[in-house]
C-alpha positions as CSV (number, residue, x, y, z in Angstrom):
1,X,16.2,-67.7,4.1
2,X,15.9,-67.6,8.0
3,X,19.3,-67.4,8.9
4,X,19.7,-63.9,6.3
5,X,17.1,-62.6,8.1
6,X,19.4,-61.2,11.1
7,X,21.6,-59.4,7.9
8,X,18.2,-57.8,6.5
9,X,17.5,-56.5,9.8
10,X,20.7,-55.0,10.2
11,X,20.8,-53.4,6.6
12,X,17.5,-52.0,7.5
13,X,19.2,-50.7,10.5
14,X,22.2,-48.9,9.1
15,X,19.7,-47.7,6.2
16,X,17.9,-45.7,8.2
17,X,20.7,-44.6,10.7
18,X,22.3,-42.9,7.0
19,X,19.0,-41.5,6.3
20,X,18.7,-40.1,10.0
21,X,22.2,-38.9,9.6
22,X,21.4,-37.4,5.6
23,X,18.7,-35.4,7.4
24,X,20.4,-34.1,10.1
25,X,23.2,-32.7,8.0
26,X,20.5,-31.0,5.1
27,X,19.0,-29.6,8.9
28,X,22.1,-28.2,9.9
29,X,23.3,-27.0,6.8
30,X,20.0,-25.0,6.5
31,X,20.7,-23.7,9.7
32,X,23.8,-22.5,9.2
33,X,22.7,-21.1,6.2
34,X,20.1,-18.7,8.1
35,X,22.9,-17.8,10.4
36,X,25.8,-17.0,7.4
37,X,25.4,-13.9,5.8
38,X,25.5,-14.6,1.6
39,X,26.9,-10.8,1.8
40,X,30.0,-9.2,4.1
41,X,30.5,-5.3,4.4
42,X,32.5,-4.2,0.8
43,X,30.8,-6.5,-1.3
44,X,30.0,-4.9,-4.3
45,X,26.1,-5.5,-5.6
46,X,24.1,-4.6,-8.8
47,X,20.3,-3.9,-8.1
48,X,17.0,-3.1,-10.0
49,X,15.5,-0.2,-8.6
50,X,13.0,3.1,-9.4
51,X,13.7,6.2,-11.0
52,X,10.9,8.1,-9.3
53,X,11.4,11.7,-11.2
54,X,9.2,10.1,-13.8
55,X,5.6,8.6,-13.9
56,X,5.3,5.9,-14.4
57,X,8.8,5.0,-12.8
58,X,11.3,3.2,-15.3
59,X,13.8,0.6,-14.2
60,X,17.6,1.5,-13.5
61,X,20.2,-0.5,-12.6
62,X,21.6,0.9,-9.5
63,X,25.7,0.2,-8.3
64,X,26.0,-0.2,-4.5
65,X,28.4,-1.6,-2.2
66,X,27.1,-3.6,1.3
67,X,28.2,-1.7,4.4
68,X,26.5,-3.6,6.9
69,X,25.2,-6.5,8.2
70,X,23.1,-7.3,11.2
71,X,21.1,-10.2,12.3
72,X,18.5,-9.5,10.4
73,X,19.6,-7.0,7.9
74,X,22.0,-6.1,5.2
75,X,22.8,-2.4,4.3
76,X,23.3,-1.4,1.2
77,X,24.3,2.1,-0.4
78,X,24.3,3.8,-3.5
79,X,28.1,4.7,-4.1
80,X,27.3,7.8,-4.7
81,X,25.8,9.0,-1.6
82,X,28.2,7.3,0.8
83,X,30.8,9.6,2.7
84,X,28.0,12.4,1.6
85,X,24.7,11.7,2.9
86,X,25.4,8.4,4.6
87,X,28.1,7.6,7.1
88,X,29.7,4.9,9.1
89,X,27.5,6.3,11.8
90,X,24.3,6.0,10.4
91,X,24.8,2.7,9.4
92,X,25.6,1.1,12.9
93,X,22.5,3.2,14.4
94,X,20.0,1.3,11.4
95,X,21.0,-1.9,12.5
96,X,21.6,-1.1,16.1
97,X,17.6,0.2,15.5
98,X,16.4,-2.7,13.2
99,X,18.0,-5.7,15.3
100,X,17.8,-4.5,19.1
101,X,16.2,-1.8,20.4
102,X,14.0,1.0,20.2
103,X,13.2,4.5,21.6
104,X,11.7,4.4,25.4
105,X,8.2,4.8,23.7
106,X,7.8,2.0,22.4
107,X,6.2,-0.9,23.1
108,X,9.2,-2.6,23.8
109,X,12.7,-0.4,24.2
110,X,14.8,-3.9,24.7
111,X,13.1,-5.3,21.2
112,X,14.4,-3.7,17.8
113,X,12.0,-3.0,14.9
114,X,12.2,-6.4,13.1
115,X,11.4,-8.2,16.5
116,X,8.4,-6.1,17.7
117,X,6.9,-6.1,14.3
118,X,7.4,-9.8,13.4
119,X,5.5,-10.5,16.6
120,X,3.1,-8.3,16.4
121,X,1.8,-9.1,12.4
122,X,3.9,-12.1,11.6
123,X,7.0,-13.1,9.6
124,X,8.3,-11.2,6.2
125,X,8.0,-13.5,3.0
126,X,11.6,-15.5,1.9
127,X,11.5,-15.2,-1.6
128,X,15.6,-16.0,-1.7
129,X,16.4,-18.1,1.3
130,X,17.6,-15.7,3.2
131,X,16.4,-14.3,5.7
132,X,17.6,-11.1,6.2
133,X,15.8,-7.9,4.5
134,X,18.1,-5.4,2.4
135,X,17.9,-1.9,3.2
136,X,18.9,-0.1,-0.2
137,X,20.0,3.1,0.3
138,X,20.2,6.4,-2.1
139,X,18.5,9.0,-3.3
140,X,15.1,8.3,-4.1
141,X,14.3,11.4,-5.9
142,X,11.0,13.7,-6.3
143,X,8.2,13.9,-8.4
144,X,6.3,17.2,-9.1
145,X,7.3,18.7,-5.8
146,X,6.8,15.5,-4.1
147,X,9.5,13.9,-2.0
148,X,9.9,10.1,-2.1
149,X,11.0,8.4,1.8
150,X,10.7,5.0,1.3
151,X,9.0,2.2,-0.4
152,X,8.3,-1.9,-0.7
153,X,8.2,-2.6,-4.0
154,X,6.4,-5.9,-4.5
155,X,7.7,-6.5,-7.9
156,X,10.6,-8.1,-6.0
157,X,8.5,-10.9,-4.6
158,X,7.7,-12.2,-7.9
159,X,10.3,-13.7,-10.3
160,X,10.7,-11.7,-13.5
161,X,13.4,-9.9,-15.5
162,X,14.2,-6.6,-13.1
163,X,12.8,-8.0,-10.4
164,X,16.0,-8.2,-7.4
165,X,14.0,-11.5,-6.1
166,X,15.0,-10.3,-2.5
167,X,13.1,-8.6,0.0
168,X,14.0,-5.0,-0.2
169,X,13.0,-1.8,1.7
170,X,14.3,1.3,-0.3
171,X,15.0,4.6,1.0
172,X,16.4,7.5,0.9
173,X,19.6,9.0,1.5
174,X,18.5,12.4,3.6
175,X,19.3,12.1,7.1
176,X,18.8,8.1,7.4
177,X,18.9,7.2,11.0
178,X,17.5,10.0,12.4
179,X,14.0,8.9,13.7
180,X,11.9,10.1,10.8
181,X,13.8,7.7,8.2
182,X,13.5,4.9,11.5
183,X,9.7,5.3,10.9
184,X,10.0,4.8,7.5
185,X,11.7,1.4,8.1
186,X,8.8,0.2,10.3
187,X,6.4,1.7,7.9
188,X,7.5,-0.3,5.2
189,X,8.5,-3.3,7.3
190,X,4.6,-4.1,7.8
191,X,3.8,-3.5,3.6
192,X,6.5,-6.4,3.3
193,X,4.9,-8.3,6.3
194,X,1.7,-7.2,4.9
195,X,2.3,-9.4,1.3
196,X,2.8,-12.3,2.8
197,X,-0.1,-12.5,4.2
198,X,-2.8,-10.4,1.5
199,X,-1.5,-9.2,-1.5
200,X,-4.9,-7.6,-2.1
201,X,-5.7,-5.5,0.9
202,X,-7.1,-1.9,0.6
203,X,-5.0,0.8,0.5
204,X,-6.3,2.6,3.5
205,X,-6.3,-0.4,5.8
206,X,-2.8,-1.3,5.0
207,X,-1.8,2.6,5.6
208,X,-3.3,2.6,8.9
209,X,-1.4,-0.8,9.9
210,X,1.7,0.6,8.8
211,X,1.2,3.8,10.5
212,X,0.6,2.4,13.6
213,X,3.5,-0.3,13.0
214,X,5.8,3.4,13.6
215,X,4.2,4.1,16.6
216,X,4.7,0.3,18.2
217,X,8.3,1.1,17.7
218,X,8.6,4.6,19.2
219,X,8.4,6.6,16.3
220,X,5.7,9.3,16.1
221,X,7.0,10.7,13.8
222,X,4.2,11.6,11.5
223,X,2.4,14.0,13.2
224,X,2.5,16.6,10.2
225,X,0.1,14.6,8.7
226,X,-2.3,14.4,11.6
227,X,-2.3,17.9,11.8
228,X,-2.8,18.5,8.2
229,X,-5.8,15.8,8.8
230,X,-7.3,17.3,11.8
231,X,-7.2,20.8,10.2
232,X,-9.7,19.2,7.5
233,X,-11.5,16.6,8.9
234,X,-12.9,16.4,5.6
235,X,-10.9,14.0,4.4
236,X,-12.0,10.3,4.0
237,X,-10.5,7.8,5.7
238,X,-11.8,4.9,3.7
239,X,-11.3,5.5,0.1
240,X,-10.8,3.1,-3.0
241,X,-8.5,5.4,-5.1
242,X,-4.5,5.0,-5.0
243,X,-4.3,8.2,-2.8
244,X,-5.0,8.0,1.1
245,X,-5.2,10.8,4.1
246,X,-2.4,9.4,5.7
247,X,-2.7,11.3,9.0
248,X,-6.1,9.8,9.2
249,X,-4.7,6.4,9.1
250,X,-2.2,7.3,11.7
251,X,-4.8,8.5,13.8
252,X,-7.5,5.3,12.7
253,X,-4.1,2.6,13.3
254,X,-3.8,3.6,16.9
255,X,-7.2,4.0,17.8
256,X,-7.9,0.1,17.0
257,X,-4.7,-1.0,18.2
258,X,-6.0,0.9,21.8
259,X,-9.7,-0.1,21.6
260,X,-9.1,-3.7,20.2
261,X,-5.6,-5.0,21.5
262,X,-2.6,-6.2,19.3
263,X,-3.6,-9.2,18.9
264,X,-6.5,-7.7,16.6
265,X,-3.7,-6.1,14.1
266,X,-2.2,-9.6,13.7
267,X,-5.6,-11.3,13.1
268,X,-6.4,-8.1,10.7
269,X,-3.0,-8.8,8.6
270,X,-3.6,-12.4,8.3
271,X,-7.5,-11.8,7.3
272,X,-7.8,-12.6,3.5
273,X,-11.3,-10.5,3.2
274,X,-10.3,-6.9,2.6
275,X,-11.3,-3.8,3.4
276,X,-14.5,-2.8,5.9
277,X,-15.7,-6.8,5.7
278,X,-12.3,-8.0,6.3
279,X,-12.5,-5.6,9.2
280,X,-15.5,-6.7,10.5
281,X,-15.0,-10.4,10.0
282,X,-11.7,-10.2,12.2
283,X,-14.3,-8.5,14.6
284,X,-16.6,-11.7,14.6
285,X,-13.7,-14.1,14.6
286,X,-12.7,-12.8,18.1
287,X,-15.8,-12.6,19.4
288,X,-15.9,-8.6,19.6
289,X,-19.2,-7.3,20.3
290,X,-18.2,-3.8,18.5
291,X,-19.0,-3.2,14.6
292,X,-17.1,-1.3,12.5
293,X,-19.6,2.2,12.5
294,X,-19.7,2.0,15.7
295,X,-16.0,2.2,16.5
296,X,-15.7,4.7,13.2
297,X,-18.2,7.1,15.1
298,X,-15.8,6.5,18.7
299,X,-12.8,7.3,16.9
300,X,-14.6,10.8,15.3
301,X,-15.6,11.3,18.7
302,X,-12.4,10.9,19.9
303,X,-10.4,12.8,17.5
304,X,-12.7,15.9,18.9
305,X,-12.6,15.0,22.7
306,X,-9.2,13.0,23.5
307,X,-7.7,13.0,26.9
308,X,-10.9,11.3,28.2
309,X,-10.2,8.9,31.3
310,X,-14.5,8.3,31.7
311,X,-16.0,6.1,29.3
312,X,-14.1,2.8,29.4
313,X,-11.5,4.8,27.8
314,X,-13.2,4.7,24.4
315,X,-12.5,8.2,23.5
316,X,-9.1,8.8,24.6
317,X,-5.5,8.2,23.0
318,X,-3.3,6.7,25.1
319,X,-0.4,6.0,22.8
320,X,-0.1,9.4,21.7
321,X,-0.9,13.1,22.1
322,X,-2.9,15.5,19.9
323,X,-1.0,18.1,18.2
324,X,-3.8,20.2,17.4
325,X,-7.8,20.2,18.3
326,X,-9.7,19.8,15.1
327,X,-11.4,22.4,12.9
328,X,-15.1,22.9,13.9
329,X,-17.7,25.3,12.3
330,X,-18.6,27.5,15.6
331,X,-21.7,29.0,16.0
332,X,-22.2,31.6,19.1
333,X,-25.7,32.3,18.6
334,X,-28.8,30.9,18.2
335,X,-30.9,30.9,15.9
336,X,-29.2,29.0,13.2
337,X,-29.6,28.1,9.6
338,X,-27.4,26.3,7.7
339,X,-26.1,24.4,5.1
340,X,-23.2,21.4,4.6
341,X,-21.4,18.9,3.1
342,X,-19.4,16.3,4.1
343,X,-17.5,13.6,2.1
344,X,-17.8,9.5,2.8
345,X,-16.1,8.4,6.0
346,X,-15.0,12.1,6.7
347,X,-16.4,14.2,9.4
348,X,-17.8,18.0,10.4
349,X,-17.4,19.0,13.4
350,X,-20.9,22.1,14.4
351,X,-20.0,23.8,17.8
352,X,-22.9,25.4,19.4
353,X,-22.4,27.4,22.0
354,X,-25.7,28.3,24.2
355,X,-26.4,31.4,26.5
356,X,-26.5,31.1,29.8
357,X,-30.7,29.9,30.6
358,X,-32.4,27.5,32.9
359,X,-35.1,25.3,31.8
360,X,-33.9,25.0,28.0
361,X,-33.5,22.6,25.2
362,X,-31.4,22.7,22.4
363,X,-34.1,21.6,19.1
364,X,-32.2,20.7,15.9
365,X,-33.6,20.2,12.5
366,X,-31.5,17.8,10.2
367,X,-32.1,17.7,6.6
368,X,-31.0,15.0,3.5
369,X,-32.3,13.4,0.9
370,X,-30.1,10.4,2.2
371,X,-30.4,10.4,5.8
372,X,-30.2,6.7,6.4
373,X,-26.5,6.9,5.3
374,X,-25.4,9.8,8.1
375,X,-24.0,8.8,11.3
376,X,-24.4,11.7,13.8
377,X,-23.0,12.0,17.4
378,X,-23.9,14.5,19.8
379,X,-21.6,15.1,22.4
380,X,-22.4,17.5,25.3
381,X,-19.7,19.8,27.4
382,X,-20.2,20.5,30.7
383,X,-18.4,23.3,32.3
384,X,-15.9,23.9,29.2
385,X,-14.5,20.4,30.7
386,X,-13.6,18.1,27.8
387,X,-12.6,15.3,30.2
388,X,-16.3,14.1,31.3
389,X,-18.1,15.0,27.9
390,X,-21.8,13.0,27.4
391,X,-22.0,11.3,23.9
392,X,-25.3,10.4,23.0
393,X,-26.6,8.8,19.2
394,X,-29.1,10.4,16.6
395,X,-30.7,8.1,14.3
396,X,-32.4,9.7,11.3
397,X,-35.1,7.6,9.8
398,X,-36.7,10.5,8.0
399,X,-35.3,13.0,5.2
400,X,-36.1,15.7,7.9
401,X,-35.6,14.7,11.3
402,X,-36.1,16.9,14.6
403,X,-34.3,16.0,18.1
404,X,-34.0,17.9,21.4
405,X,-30.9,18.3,23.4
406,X,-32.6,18.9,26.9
407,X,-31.2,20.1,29.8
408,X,-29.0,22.8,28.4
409,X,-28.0,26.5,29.3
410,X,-26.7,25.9,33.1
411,X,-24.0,23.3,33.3
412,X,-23.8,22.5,29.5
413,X,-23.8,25.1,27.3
414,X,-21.6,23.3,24.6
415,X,-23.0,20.5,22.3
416,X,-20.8,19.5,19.4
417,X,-22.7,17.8,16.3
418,X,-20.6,15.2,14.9
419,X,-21.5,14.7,11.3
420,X,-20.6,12.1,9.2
421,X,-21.6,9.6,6.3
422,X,-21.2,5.6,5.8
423,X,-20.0,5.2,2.9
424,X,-17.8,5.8,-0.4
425,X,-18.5,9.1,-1.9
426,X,-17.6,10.1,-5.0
427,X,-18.4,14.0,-4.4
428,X,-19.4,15.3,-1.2
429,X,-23.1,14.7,0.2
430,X,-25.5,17.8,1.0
431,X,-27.2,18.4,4.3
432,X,-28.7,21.3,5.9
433,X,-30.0,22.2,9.4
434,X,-31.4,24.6,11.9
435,X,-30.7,25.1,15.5
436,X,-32.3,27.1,18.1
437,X,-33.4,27.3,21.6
438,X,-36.5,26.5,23.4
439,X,-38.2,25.8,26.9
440,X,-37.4,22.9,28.0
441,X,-40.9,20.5,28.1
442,X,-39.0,17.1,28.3
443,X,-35.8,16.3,29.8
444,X,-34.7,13.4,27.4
445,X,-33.1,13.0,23.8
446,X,-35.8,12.4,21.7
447,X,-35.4,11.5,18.0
């Protein structure tokens, strides 16, 4: 028994030098697996897809043929669009785009999309082993005047019978490496990130990510939509139906990326809770001393002011440019009576312009049979200079509530009223108020 006991020792030995050698072979064969493409450029691939010229969309097979692949990427196009919309060209800019760099505004112009926004939100599910994300190409169609630019369609993260089981980023065949269709890619690069991570997260939030996932990689390419939203600030951002104000999410997305950092967006993707608590929680988590309605009333602040260097920077965008100064209601003499409206999480915009006076106060009456619910800033121009503005709070504890903006008539003689409510709103909520000038007793805000 003691003299086999060397043998057992050295059956041990080469045991577990075979099982050492078994697991460095499965390790290498994985990893030459993430590095080996399954497809090369000519293969020839059947896929699941949406026809979008009908709602709900039905389920067609679509015939494609790969004609590229990068590092992190394969291109594939509908056979019938290439050599008419889509060229040889096109395709080497995508992956050129996807894999290694990025316009000079970006974050990063040495870093393609799939790097900067990988480490900016995290890593894309892996639903087939693979990697690399397909990029189907073709045209996507329209829907009662509406176009179609890209989409994620999570159905292919789940395993069912026209499900492609891939992760897939469909889009459309018009013009598909010009910048626009670039943005699209980012855009719906952080929906894909975005399941990984919560499959449950409210539309508006995740529209805001993904808008400002565009404008990480260079692409501001939105801005029709930020003017639309900035010529009717009346729009909610926060909203629980299917349809979202998408330049206000462009405009919300880079406002926290500024104000918070990019480590926030990360922590914001990865964040189970959803919607304003998910928001806030992320808040908590990294111990910053903001709320939520307190940044909401910044950003409506800032949407107004912009190119602010005073103020710890808190109501200027640095990232981007304003195409357009929002809509306000102007009023160019005083007295003044009048009523409003103004939707959940949406914002008016009262200019009041004052006469030339020493010694006055401006004394506003604010009216609503919910008042706890409205957020109001008051933000005070001095010398038709936006770039040193004076933002000040109202709190209304009262259905009817009176405050005094002193000191006005010499330097200042603008005050903008910022109006707003916190919360969902199914229709708009009434408010009315009057406005007029007085002798100026006091020289503080009182409320």
């Amino acid at each position: 028994m003691l003299t086999n006991f060397p043998k057992i020792k050295l059956l041990i030995f080469f045991t577990a030098f075979a099982c050492l050698l078994f697991l460095s072979n499965c390790l290498f064969a994985q990893d030459g697996l993430k590095n080996t493409s399954v497809y090369k450029v000519g293969d020839k691939k059947e896929f699941w897809t949406w026809n979008l010229n009908v709602m709900p969309p039905e389920d067609t097979r679509l015939q494609t043929t790969c004609r590229g692949v990068g590092e992190n990427v394969y291109v594939f196009v509908s056979d019938d669009v290439w050599m008419v919309n889509v060229f040889e060209q096109d395709i080497e800019k995508i992956i050129h785009s996807f894999d290694h760099s990025t316009p000079e505004t970006s974050i990063d112009k040495d870093k393609g999309i799939y790097e900067i926004l990988t480490g900016t939100f995290g890593h894309p599910p892996d639903v087939d082993n693979d990697h690399r994300i397909y990029f189907l190409i073709s045209q996507l169609g329209e829907y009662h005047g509406h176009h179609f630019d890209g989409y994620f369609r999570f159905l292919d993260e789940l395993e069912g019978n026209h499900s492609n089981y891939a992760e897939i980023l469909y889009l459309d065949c018009d013009d598909p490496s010009g910048d626009y269709y670039l943005g699209i890619i980012a855009h719906e690069f952080q929906h894909l990130i975005h399941w990984q991570y919560d499959r449950e997260e409210t539309k508006w939030l995740g529209e805001s990510l993904s808008e400002i996932a565009m404008i990480l990689c260079g692409y501001y390419t939105d801005q029709k939509h930020v003017i639309k939203y900035l010529n009717n600030t009346d729009s909610s951002l926060i909203s629980k139906r299917h349809t979202v104000d998408y330049g206000a999410c462009l405009l919300w997305g880079v406002y926290i990326y500024e104000r918070l950092g990019i480590d926030f967006l990360g922590n914001l993707v990865r964040e189970k809770e959803n919607d304003i608590n998910g928001f806030q929680k992320v808040l908590n988590n990294m111990n910053i001393e903001y709320d939520f309605s307190g940044i909401f009333g910044d950003w409506l602040v800032t949407n107004y002011v912009d190119d602010n260097p005073v103020n710890d920077g808190r109501f200027r965008y640095k990232s981007i440019s304003l195409p357009v100064t929002p809509t306000i209601k102007h009023f160019f003499s005083l007295p003044v009576h009048e009523t409003g409206k103004v939707n959940g999480y949406a914002a008016d915009y009262l200019k009041f312009s004052i006469e030339r006076a020493k010694d006055k106060k401006l004394r506003i009456t604010f009216k609503s049979d919910c008042s706890n619910d409205f957020l109001i800033k008051i933000i005070r121009i001095y010398n038709d200079d936006l770039s040193n503005p004076k933002v000040e709070d109202v709190v209304l504890n009262e259905p009817v509530e009176t405050f005094d903006v002193s000191d006005v008539g010499v330097h200042c003689r603008e005050i903008v009223l910022v109006v707003s409510v916190l919360k969902e709103t199914k229709e708009p909520v009434p408010y009315s108020f009057s406005a007029t000038l007085i002798p100026c007793v006091e020289t503080v805000l009182s409320q």
